[in-house]
C-alpha positions as CSV (number, residue, x, y, z in Angstrom):
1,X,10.2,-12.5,16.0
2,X,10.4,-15.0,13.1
3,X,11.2,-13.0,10.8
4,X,13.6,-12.2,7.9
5,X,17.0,-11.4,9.2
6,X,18.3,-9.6,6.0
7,X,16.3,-7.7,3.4
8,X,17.6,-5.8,0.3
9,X,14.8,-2.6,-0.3
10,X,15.5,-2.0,-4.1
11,X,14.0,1.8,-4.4
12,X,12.9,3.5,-1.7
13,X,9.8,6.1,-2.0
14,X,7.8,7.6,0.4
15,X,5.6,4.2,0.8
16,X,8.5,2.2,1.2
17,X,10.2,4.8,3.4
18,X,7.1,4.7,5.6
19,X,7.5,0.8,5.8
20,X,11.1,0.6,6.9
21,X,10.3,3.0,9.8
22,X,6.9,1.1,10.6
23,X,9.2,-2.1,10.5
24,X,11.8,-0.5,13.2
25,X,9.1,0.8,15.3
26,X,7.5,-2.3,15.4
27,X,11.0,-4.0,16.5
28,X,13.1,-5.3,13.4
29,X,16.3,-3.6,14.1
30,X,17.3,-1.5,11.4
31,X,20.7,-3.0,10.8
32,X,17.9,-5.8,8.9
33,X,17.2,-3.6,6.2
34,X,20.2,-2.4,3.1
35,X,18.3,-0.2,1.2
36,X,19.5,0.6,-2.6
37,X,17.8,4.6,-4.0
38,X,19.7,6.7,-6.7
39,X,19.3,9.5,-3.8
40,X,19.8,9.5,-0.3
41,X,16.6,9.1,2.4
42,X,16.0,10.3,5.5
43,X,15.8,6.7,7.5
44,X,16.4,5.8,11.0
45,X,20.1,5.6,11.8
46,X,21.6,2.1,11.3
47,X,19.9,1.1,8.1
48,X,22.7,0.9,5.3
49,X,21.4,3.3,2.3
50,X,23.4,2.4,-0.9
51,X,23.3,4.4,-4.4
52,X,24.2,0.9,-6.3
53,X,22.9,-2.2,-6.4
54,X,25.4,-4.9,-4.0
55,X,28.0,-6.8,-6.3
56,X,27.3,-9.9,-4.0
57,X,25.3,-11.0,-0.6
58,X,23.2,-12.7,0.8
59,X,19.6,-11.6,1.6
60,X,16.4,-13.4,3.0
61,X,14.4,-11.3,1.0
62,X,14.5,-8.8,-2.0
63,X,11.7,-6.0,-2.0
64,X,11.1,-4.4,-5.5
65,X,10.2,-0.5,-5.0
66,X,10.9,0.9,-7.9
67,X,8.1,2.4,-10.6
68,X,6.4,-0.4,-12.3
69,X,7.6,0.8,-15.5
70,X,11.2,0.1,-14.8
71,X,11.1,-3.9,-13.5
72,X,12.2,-4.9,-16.9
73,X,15.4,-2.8,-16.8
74,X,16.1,-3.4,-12.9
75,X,14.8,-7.0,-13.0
76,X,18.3,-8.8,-14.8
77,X,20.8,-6.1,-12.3
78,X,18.5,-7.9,-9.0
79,X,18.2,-11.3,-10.5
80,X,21.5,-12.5,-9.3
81,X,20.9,-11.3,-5.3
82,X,17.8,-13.6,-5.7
83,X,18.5,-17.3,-5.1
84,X,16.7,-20.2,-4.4
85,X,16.6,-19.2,-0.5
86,X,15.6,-15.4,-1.2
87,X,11.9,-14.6,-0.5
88,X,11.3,-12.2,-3.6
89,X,8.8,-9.2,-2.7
90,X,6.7,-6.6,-4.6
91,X,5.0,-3.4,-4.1
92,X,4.6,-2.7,-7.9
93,X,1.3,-2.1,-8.9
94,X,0.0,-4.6,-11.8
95,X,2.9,-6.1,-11.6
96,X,1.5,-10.1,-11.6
97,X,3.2,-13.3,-10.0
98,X,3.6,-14.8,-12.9
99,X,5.8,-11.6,-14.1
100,X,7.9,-11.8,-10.8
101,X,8.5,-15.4,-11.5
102,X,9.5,-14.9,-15.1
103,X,12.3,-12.3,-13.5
104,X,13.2,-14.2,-10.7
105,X,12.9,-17.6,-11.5
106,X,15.3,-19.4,-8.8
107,X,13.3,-17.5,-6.1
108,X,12.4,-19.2,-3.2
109,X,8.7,-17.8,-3.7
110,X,7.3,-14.4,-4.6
111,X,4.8,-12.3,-2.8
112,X,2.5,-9.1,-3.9
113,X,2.5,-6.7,-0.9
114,X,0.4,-3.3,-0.5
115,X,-0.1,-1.2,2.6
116,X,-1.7,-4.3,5.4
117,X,-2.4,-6.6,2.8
118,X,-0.5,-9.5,0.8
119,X,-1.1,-12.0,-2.4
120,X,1.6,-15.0,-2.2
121,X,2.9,-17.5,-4.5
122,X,4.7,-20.0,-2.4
123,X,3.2,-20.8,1.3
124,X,6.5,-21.4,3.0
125,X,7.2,-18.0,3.4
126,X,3.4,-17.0,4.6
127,X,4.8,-17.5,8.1
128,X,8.4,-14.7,7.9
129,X,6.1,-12.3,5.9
130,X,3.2,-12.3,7.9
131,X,5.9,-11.3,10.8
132,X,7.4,-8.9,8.3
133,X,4.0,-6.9,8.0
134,X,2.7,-7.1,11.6
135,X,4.3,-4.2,12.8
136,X,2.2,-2.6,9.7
137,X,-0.8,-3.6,10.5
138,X,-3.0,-7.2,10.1
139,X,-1.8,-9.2,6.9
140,X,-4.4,-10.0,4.7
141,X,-4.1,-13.0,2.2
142,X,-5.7,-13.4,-0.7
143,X,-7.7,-16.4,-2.4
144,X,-7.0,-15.1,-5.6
145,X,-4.4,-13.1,-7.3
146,X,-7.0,-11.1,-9.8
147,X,-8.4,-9.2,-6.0
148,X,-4.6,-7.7,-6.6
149,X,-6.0,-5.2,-8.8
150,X,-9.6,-4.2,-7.3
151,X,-7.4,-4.2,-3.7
152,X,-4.3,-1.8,-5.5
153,X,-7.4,0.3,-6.2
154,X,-8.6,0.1,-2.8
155,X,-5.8,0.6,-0.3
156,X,-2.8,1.4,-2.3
157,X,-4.9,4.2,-3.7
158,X,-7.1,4.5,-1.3
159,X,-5.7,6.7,0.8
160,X,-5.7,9.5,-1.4
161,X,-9.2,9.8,-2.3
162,X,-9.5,9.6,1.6
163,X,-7.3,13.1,1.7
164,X,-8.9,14.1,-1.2
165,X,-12.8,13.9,0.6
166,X,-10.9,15.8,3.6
167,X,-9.7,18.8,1.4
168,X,-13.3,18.5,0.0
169,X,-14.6,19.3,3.6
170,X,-12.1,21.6,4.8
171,X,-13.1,23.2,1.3
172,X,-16.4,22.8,1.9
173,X,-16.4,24.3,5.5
174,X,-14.0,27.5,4.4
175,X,-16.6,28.4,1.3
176,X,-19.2,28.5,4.1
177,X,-17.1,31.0,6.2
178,X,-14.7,29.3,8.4
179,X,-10.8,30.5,8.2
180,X,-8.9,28.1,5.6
181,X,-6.7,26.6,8.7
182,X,-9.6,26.2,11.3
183,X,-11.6,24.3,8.8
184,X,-8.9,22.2,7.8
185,X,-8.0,21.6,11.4
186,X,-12.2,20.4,12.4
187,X,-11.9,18.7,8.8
188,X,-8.6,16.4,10.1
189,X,-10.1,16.1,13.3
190,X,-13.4,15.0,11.9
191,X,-12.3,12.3,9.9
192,X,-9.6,11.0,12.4
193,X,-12.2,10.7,15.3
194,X,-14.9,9.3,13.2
195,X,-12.5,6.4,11.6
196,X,-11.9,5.0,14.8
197,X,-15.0,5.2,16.0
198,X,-15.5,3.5,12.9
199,X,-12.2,1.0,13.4
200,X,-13.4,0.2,17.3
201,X,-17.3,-0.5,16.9
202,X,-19.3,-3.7,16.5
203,X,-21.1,-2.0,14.0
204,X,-20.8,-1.3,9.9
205,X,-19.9,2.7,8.7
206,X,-23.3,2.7,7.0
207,X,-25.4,1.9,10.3
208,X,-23.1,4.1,12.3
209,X,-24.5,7.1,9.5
210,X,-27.7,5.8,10.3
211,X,-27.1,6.0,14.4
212,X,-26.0,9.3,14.8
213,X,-28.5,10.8,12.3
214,X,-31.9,12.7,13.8
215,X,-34.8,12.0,11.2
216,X,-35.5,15.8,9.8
217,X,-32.2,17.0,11.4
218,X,-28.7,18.4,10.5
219,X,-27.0,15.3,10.1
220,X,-30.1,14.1,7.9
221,X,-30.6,16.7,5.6
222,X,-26.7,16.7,4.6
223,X,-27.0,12.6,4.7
224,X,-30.0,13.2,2.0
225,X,-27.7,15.3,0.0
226,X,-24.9,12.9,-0.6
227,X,-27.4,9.9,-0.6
228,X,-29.9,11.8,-3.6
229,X,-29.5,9.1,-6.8
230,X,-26.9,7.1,-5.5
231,X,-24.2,9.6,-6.7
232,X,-21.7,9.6,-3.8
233,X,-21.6,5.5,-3.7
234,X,-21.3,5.6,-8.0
235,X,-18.8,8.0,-8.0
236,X,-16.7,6.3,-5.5
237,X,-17.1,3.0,-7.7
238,X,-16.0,4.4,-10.6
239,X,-13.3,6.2,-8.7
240,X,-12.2,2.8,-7.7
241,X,-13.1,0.9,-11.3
242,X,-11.0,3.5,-12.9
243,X,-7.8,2.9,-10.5
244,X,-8.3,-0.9,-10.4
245,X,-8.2,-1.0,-14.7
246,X,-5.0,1.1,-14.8
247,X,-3.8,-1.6,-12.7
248,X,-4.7,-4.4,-15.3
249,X,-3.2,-2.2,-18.0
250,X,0.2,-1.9,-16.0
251,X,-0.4,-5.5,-15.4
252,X,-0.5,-6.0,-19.5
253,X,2.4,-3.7,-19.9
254,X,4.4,-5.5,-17.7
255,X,3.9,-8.8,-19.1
256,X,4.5,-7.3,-22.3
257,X,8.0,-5.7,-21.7
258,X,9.2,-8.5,-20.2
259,X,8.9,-10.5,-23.5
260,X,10.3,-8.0,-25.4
């Protein structure tokens, strides 16, 4: 696999937790990754957990997991594990390029990562990091680093108004008389079967909604519901708008602390 064959995780929450084992199950031997968390995880055995940063070492890449808040304080302790033949990566949301290169400027290149999807400054390194995330899912590269923010909204958040909608329906199902548990069961169930139905077919969600609705029947009338005056599609978008503008406001707090 070409590959990185070292890389330093600085901070390690659930997200990144759930990358390191997506990496090992996908074949990167976990003796690749030193990870560096003020509290122990629970990884797979053979990657090296640390409390403190490494006094010295040599890494192919650098991945910055820490809050977004905290780059300009973590930023000069990393800096000197970050030379001109580290590839620097980041999962902190609104947390620009141009930001990353300011920190780390003798960095062979810097990339922008969330969940399957990638932003890159430096094309060298789109080869090793596209092998990085394939055991993740498909990589997706962006034309322009401004997507960054509508895409943080979109699958870094994502997910979460995705469990949201499913406690809606489990919610939904109880308050109509099924047990708590059984609805959320059917409600998990639902969702899982229907995504990849969704993930596998040649057609889009909306015509699939279309295709498996009787005109005048069950499926129909509850369509109607969450179709009347747009509101399910306008409340999603703003859902999204207002995730993707915190992101350009951590982008501009960001930029800002790391002139101060």
């Amino acid at each position: 696999m070409n590959t990185f064959n070292s890389i330093l995780l600085v901070g390690c929450g659930n997200m990144v937790g759930a990358m390191v084992r997506g990496w090992i199950a996908g074949g990167i031997a976990p003796s690749t990754f030193t990870v560096v968390n003020p509290s122990p995880r629970e990884l797979p055995e053979g990657v090296v957990q640390l409390r403190v940063l490494p006094e010295g070492g040599s890494f192919d890449a650098v991945m910055l997991g820490v809050k977004p808040q905290k780059l300009a304080e973590v930023a000069p302790q990393v800096e000197p594990l970050v030379g001109p033949g580290t590839v620097l990566l980041s999962v902190l949301a609104g947390v620009q390029l141009e930001t990353l290169a300011g920190n780390f400027p003798r960095s062979a290149a810097q990339v922008r990562v969330m969940p399957n999807l990638a932003a890159a400054l430096g094309k060298a390194a789109q080869a090793k990091v596209d092998a990085l995330m394939a055991p993740l899912g498909t990589a997706e590269w962006l034309a322009e680093e401004s997507l960054m923010d509508p895409v943080t909204a979109l699958a870094g958040s994502g997910p979460a108004f995705v469990y949201r909608f499913i406690d809606a329906l489990a919610q939904g199902a109880a308050n109509l008389g099924l047990p708590a548990e059984q609805a959320q069961r059917l409600a998990l169930a639902t969702v899982e079967g229907a995504s990849a139905l969704a993930a596998a077919s040649e057609h889009s969600p909306g015509e699939l909604a279309r295709r498996v609705a009787s005109p005048g029947g069950v499926t129909q009338v509850g369509l109607d519901i969450l179709d009347k005056d747009n509101a399910l599609s306008a409340l999603v978008e703003d859902t999204l708008r207002g995730a993707r503008d915190r992101s350009i406001q951590m982008a501009a707090e960001a930029r800002a602390a790391a002139k101060s």
